[in-house]
Wavefront OBJ file of the C-alpha trace (Angstrom):
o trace
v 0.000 0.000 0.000
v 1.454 3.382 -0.989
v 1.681 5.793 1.533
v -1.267 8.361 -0.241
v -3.441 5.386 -0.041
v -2.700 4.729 3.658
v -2.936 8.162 4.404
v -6.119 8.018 2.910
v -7.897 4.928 5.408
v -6.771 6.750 8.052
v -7.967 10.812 7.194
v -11.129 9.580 5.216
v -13.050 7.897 7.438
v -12.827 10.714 10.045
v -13.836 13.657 7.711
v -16.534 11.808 7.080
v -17.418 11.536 10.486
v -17.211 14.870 10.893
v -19.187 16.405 8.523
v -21.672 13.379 9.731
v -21.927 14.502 13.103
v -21.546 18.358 12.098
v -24.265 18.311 9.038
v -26.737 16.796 11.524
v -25.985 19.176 14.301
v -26.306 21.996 11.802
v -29.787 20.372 9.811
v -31.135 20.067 13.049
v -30.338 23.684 14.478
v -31.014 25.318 11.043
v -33.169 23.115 8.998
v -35.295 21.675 11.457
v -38.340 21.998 9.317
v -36.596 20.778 6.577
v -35.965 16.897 8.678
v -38.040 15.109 6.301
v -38.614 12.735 3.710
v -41.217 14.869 1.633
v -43.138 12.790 0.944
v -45.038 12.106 -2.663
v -47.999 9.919 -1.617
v -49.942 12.440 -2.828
v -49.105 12.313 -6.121
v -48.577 8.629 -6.474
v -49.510 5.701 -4.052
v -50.302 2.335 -5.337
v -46.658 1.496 -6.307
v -45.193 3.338 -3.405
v -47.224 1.169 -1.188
v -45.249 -1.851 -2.854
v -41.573 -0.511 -3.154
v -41.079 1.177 0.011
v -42.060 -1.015 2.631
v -39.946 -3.860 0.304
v -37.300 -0.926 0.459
v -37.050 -0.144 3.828
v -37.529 -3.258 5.137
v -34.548 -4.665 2.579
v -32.239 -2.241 3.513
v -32.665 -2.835 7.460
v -31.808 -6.222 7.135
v -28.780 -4.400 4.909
v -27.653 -2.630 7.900
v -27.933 -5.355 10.619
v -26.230 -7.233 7.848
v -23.046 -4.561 7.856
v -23.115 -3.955 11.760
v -22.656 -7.551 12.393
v -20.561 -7.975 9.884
v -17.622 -5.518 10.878
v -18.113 -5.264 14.677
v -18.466 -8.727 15.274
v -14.832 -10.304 14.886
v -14.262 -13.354 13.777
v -12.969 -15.471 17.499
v -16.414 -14.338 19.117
v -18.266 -16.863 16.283
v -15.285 -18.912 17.100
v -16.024 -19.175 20.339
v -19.710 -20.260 20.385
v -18.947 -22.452 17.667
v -19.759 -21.057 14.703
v -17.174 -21.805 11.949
v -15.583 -19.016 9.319
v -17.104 -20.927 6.604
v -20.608 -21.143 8.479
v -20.916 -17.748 9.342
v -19.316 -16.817 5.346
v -22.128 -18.774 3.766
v -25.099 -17.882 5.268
v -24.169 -13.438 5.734
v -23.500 -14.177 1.913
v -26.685 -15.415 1.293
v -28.989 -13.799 3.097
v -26.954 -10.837 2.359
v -26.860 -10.994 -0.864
v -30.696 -11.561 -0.946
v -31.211 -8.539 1.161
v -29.147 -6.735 -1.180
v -30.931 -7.581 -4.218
v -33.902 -7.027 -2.884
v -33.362 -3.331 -1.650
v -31.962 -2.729 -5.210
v -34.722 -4.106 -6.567
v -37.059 -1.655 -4.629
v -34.851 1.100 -5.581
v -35.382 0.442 -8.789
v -38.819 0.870 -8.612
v -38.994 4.190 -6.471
v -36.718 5.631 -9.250
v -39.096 4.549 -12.271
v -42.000 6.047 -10.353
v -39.994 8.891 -9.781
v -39.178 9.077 -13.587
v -42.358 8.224 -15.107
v -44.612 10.253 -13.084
v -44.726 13.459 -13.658
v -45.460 15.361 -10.330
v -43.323 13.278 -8.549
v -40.366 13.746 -11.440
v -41.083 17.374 -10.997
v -40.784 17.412 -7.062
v -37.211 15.570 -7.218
v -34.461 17.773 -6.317
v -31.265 18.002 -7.956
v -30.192 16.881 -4.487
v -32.301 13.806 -4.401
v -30.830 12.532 -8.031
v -27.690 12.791 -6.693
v -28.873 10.713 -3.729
v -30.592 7.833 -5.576
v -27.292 7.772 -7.580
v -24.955 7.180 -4.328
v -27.708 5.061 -2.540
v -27.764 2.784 -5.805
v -24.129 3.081 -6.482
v -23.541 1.584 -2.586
v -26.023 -0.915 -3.053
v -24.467 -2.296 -6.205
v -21.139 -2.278 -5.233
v -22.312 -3.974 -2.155
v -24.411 -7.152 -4.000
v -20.999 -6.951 -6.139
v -19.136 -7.847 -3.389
v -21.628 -10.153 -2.104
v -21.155 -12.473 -5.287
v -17.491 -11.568 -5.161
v -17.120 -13.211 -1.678
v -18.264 -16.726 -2.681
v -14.752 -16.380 -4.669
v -12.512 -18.628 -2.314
v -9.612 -16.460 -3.239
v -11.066 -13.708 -2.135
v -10.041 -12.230 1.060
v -13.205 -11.910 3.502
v -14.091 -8.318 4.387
v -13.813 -10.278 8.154
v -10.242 -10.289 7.877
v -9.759 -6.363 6.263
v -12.160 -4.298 5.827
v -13.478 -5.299 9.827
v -10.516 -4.973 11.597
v -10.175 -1.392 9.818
v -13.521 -0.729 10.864
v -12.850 -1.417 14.379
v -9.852 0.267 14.401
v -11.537 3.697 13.382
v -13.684 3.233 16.316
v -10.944 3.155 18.477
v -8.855 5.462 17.169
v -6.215 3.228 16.101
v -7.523 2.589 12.168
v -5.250 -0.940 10.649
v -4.340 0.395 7.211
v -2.483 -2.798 6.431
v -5.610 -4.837 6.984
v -7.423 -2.990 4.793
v -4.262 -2.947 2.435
v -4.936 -6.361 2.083
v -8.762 -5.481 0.814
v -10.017 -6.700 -2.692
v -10.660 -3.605 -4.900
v -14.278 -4.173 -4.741
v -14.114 -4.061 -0.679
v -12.318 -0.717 -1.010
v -14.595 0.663 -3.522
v -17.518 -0.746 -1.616
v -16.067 1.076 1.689
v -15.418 4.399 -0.486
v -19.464 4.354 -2.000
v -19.975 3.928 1.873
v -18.269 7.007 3.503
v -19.968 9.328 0.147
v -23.163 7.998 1.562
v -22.420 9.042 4.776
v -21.513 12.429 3.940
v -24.399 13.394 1.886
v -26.757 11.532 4.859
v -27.010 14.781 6.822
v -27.874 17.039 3.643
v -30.524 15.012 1.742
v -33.855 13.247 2.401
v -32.311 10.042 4.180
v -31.990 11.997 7.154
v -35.525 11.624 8.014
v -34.015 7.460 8.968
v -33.267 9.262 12.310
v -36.518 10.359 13.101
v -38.010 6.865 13.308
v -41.353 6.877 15.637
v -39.721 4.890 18.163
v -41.251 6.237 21.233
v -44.801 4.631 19.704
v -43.028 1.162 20.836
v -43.158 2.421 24.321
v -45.856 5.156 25.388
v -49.091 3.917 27.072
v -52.108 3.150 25.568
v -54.891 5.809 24.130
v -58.149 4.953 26.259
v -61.470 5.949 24.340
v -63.917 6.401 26.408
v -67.578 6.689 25.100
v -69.045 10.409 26.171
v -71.815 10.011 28.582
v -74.768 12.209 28.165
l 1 2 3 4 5 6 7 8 9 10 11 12 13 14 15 16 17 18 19 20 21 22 23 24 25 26 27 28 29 30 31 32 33 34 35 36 37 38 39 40 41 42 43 44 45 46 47 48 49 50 51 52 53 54 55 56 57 58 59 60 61 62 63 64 65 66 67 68 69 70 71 72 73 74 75 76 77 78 79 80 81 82 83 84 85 86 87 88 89 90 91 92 93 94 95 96 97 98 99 100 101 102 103 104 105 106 107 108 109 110 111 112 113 114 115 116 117 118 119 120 121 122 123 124 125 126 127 128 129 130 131 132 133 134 135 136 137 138 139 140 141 142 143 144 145 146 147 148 149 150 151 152 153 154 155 156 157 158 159 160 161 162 163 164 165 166 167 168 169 170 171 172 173 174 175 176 177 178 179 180 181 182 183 184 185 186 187 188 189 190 191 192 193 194 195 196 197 198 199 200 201 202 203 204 205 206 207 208 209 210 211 212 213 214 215 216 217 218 219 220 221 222 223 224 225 226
C-alpha cells in the first residue's frame, strides 16, 4: 500500500465523520423543518405502497447485515462455535438476498420517480444525486456479495473489519485494509460518500423513526356520557 493510499484509510473515514456529526448538528439547528422525507404519496400511491415497505424493510436487514458484519470479529463466532465458513455462507446469502432485494425496490422508487410526472417534478437536484450514491452503494455492495463466494477472495472479516474497528478506536489498521479486494475498497469508499451526503438530503428523516410509539401507554377511548 502506498503511503497516499494509507494516508487516505486513516484521514477519510474521520472527515466523514465529521461532517456526519456536524451536518446533523447543523440540519437540526437550522433546517429543522426541513428533517423530512417529503413525501409524494400524494401524487402517487399504489406502487409506493409496494416498493417502500420492500425498500425499507430490505435495507434494514442491509444494515444489521453490515453492523454484524464488521463489529463482530471473527474469534467471538469462534467461540460459540460457529465456523468461518458457516458464518461466510449464510451473511453471503442472506446478504446478498437482502441486497438484491433493496436494489430491486430502488429500482422501482426511481421509475415512479421518472415516469410520473409530479413526482419527477418534485425531485431535487439533491435527491438525483442521492438515488445515484444510494444505488451506487447498493451495487457495489451485491458486487461484493457475489465476489465473496470467490474462495480467493479475502473476507471483508479479515480487512475491511478490523479497519472498521480500528476507526472506532482510534487506532484505524491500514495494512488490513491494504490487504482489501478492490471491490471491498470501492464498496467502503461508496460507503463514507453515503455518509456524507446523509445529513444534507432526504435520508436523514431514517433518524426520526417513531420509536417512542413502541413504548408510550395506551390511548383509552372512552364513550361520552350524556
Amino acid at each position: 500500500m502506498t503511503w497516499g493510499e494509507s494516508a487516505l484509510w486513516v484521514i477519510a473515514p474521520y472527515v466523514t465523520l465529521v461532517i456526519f456529526i456536524g451536518g446533523l448538528i447543523w440540519r437540526y439547528k437550522y433546517d429543522r423543518f426541513g428533517w423530512t422525507t417529503r413525501s409524494s404519496q400524494l401524487y402517487e400511491s399504489p406502487l409506493l405502497r409496494v416498493a417502500s415497505p420492500l425498500f425499507h424493510y430490505g435495507l434494514l436487514f442491509v444494515i444489521v447485515g453490515h453492523v454484524i458484519g464488521l463489529l463482530v470479529p471473527v474469534r467471538w463466532t469462534n467461540a460459540i462455535g460457529v465456523s468461518n465458513d458457516a458464518y461466510h455462507v449464510n451473511a453471503l446469502l442472506w446478504g446478498g438476498v437482502a441486497g438484491v432485494v433493496t436494489l430491486v425496490a430502488l429500482g422501482l422508487l426511481v421509475y415512479r420517480r421518472r415516469v410520473n410526472g409530479p413526482v419527477f417534478t418534485a425531485t431535487t437536484v439533491n435527491d438525483k444525486i442521492m438515488y445515484l450514491v444510494l444505488a451506487a452503494a447498493i451495487v457495489t455492495g451485491v458486487v461484493t456479495t457475489v465476489a465473496g463466494f470467490d474462495p480467493s477472495v479475502v473476507s471483508y472479516r479479515t480487512t475491511v473489519g478490523p479497519w472498521f474497528r480500528g476507526v472506532l478506536t482510534l487506532q484505524p489498521d491500514t495494512v488490513a485494509m491494504g490487504n482489501a479486494s478492490g471491490l471491498y475498497k470501492l464498496h467502503t469508499l461508496v460507503g463514507m460518500a453515503l455518509f456524507v451526503l446523509f445529513p444534507v438530503s432526504r435520508l436523514v428523516h431514517a433518524l426520526s423513526a417513531p420509536l417512542g410509539y413502541l413504548f408510550r401507554p395506551y390511548i383509552v377511548y372512552r364513550r361520552r356520557t350524556r
